[in-house]
LOGUTOR-778072 format. One record per residue (C-alpha): residue number from 1; residue in three letters; x, z, y. Coordinates in nm, 2 decimals, decimal comma, always signed. Layout:
+-----+--------+--------+--------+--------+
: num : residu :     xx :     zz :     yy :
+-----+--------+--------+--------+--------+
: NUM :    ALA :      X :      Z :      Y :
...
+-----+--------+--------+--------+--------+
! end
This chain:
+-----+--------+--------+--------+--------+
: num : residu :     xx :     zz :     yy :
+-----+--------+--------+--------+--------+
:   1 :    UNK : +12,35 :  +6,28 : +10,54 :
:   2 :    UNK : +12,26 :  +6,65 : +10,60 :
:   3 :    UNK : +12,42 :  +6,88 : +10,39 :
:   4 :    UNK : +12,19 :  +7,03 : +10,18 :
:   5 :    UNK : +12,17 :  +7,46 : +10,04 :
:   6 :    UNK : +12,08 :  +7,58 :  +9,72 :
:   7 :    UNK : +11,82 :  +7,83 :  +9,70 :
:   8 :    UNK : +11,73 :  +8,01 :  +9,40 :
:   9 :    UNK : +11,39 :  +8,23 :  +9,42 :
:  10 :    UNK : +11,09 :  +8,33 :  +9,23 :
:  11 :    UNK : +10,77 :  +8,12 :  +9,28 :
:  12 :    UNK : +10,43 :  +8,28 :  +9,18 :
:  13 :    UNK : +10,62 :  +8,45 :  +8,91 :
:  14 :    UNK : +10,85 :  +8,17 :  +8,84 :
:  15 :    UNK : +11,18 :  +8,14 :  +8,86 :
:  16 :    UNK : +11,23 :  +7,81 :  +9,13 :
:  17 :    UNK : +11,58 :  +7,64 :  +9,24 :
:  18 :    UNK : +11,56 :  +7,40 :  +9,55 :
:  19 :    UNK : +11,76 :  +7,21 :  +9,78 :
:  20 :    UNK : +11,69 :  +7,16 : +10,14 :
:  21 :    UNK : +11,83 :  +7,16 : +10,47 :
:  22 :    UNK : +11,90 :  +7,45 : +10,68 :
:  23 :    UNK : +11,69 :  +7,33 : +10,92 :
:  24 :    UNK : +11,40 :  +7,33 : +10,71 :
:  25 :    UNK : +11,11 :  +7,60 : +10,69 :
:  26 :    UNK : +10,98 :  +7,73 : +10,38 :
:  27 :    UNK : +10,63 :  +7,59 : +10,46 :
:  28 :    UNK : +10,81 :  +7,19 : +10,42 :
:  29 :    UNK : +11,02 :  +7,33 : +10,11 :
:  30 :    UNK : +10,70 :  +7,43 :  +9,98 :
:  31 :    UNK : +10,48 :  +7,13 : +10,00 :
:  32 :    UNK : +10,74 :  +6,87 : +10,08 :
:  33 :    UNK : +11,02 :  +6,96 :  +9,75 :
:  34 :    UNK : +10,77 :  +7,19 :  +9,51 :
:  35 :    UNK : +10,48 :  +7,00 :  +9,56 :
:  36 :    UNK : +10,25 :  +7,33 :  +9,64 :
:  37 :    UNK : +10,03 :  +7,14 :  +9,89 :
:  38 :    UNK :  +9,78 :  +7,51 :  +9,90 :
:  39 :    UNK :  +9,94 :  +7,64 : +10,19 :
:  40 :    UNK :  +9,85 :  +7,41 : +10,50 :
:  41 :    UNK : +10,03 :  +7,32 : +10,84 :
:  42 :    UNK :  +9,78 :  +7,40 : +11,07 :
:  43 :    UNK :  +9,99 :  +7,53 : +11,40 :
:  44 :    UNK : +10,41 :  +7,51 : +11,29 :
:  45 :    UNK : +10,46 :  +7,79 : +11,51 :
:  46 :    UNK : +10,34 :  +8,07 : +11,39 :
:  47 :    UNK :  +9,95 :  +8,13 : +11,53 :
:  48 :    UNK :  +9,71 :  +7,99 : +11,31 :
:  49 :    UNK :  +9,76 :  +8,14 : +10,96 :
:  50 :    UNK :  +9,71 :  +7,83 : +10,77 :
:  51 :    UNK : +10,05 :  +7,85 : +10,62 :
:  52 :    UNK : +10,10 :  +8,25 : +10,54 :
:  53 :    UNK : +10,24 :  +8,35 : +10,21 :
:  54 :    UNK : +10,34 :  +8,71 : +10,05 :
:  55 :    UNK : +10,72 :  +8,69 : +10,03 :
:  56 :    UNK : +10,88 :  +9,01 :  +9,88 :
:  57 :    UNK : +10,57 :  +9,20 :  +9,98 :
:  58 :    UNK : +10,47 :  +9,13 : +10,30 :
:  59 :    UNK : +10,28 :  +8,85 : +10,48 :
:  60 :    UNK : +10,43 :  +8,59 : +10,67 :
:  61 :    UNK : +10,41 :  +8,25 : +10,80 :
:  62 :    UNK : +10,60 :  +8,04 : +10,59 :
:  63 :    UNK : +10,64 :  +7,76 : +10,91 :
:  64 :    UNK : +10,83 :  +8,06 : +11,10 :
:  65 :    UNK : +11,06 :  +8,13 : +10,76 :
:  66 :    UNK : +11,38 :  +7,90 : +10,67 :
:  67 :    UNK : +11,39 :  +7,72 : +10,36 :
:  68 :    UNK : +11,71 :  +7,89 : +10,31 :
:  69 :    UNK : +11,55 :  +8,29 : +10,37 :
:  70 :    UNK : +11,39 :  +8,25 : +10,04 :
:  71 :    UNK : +11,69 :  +8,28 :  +9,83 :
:  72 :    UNK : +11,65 :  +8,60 :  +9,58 :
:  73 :    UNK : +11,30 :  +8,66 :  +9,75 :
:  74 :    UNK : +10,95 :  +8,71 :  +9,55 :
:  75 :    UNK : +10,69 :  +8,41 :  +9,69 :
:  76 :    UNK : +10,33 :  +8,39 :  +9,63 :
:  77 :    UNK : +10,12 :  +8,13 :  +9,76 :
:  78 :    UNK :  +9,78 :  +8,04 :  +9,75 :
:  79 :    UNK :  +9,84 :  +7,90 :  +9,41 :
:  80 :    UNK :  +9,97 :  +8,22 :  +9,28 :
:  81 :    UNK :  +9,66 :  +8,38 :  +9,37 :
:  82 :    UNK :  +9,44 :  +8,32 :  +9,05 :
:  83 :    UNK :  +9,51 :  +8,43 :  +8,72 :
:  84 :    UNK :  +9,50 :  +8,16 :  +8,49 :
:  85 :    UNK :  +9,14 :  +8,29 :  +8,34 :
:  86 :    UNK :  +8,97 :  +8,38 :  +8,60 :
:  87 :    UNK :  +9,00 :  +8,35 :  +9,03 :
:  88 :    UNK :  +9,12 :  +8,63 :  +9,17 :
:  89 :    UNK :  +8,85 :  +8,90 :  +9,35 :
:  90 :    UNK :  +8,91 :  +8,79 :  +9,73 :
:  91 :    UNK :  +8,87 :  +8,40 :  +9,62 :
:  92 :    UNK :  +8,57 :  +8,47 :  +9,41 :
:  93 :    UNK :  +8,40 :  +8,62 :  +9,71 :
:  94 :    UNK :  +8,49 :  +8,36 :  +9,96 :
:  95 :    UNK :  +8,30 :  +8,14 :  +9,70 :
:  96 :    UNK :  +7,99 :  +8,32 :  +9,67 :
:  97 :    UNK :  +7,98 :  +8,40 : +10,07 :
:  98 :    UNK :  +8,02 :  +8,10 : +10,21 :
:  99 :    UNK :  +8,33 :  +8,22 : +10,38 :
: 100 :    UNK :  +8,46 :  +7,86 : +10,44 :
: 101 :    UNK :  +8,37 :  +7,51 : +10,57 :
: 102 :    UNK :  +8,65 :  +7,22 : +10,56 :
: 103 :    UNK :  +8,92 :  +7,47 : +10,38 :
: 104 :    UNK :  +9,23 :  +7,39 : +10,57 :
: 105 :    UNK :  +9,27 :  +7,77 : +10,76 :
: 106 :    UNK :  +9,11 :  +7,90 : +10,40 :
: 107 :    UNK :  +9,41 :  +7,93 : +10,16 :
: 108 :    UNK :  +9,62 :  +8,14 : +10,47 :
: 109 :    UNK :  +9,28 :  +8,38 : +10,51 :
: 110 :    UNK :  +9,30 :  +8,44 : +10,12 :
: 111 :    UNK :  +9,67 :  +8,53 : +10,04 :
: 112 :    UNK :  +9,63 :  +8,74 : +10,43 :
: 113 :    UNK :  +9,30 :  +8,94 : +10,23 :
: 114 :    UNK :  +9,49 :  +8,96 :  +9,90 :
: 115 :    UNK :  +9,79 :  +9,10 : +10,09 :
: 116 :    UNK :  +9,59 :  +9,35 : +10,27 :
: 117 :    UNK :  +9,38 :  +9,47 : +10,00 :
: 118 :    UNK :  +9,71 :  +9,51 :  +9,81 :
: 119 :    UNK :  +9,82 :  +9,77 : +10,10 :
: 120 :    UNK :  +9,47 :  +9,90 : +10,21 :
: 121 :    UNK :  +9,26 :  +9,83 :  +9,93 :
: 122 :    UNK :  +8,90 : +10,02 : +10,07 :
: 123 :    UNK :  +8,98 :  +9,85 : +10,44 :
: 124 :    UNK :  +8,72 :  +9,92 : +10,70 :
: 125 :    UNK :  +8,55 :  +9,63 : +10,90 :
: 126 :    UNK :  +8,80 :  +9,71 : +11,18 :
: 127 :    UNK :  +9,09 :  +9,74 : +10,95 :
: 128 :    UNK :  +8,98 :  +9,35 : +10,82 :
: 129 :    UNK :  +8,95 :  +9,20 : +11,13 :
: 130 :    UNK :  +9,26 :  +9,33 : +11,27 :
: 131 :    UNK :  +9,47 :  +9,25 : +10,98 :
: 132 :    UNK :  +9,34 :  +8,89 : +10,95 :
: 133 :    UNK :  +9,39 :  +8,81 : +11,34 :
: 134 :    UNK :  +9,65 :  +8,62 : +11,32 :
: 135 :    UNK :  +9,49 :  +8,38 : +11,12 :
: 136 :    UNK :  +9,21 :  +8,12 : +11,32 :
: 137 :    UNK :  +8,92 :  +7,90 : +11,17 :
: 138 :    UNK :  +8,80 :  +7,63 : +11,44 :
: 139 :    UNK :  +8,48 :  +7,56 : +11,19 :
: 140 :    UNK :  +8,28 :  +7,89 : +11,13 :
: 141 :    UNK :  +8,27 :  +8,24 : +11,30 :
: 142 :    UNK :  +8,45 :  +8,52 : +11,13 :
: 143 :    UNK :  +8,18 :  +8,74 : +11,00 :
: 144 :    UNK :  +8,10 :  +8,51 : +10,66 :
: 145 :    UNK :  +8,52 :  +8,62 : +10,65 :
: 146 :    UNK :  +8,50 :  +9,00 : +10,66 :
: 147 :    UNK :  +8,21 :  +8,98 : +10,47 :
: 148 :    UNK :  +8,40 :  +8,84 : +10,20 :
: 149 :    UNK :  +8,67 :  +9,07 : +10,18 :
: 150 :    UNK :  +8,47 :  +9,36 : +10,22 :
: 151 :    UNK :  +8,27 :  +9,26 :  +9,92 :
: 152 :    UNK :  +8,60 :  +9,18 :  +9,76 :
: 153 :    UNK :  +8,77 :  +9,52 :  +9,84 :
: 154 :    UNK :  +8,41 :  +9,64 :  +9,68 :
: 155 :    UNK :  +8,44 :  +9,44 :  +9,39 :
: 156 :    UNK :  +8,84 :  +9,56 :  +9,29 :
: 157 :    UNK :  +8,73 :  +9,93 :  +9,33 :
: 158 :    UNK :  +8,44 :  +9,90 :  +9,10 :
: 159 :    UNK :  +8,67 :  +9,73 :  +8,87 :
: 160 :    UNK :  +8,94 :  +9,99 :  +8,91 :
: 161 :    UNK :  +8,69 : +10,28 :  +8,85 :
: 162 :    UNK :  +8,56 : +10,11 :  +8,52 :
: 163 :    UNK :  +8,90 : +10,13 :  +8,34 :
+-----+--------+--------+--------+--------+
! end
């Protein structure tokens, strides 16, 4: 039997302890030991997206991360997304857009758009499409995509300017 590591990290805000194998990626720790099925194995190697989480501030593809590389790190995934009243800005839009048809490359597009509105939150089109490039859809085009975020990014400032 492998020999297994103990990983102690934060979760969407949650203090999480884990075992797993060296060998394993976050994205298996993830769905496979802590049950947070949101973030999808689409590629597990890094090109589709389907997977990406936010781990101490920056985006990444969490089949490309070891299980073991979260220890003292800050995770969001898709399910840390919402707040518990209310979606969160980017998800909200992606409902009322359209901006998704069977859903598995759509929890790696939101936490990419929450992660850039974070660090660019009045992104042009150009800024959108660049930033979510590494992330592919086989189902729809892209432009239901940027729309979304755009009207998302729209959506935050007004809500920013109103307190």
């Amino acid at each position: 039997m492998p020999n297994k590591i103990h990983v102690q990290t934060t979760i969407n805000g949650e203090e999480t302890d884990f075992l797993c194998e060296t060998r394993n990626s976050l994205l298996e720790v993830l769905r496979d030991e802590l049950r947070l099925t949101g973030s999808k194995e689409g590629c597990n190697n890094g090109n589709c997206g389907a997977c990406n989480v936010i781990m101490d501030g920056r985006l990444v593809n969490s089949c490309c991360v070891l299980g073991v590389e979260a220890e003292g790190a800050e995770i969001t995934t898709i399910e840390g997304i919402a707040e518990p009243e209310r979606l969160h800005p980017v998800q909200q839009c992606f409902l009322e857009d359209a901006a998704l048809q069977c859903g598995i490359c759509t929890p790696g597009f939101i936490v990419s758009a929450k992660a850039l509105l974070d660090k660019n939150p009045a992104p042009s089109e150009h800024d959108i499409r660049f930033w979510l490039a590494g992330n592919l859809c086989r189902c729809t085009g892209y432009d239901k995509i940027v729309r979304a975020v755009q009207h998302a990014a729209e959506r935050k400032q007004e809500t920013a300017d109103v307190k």
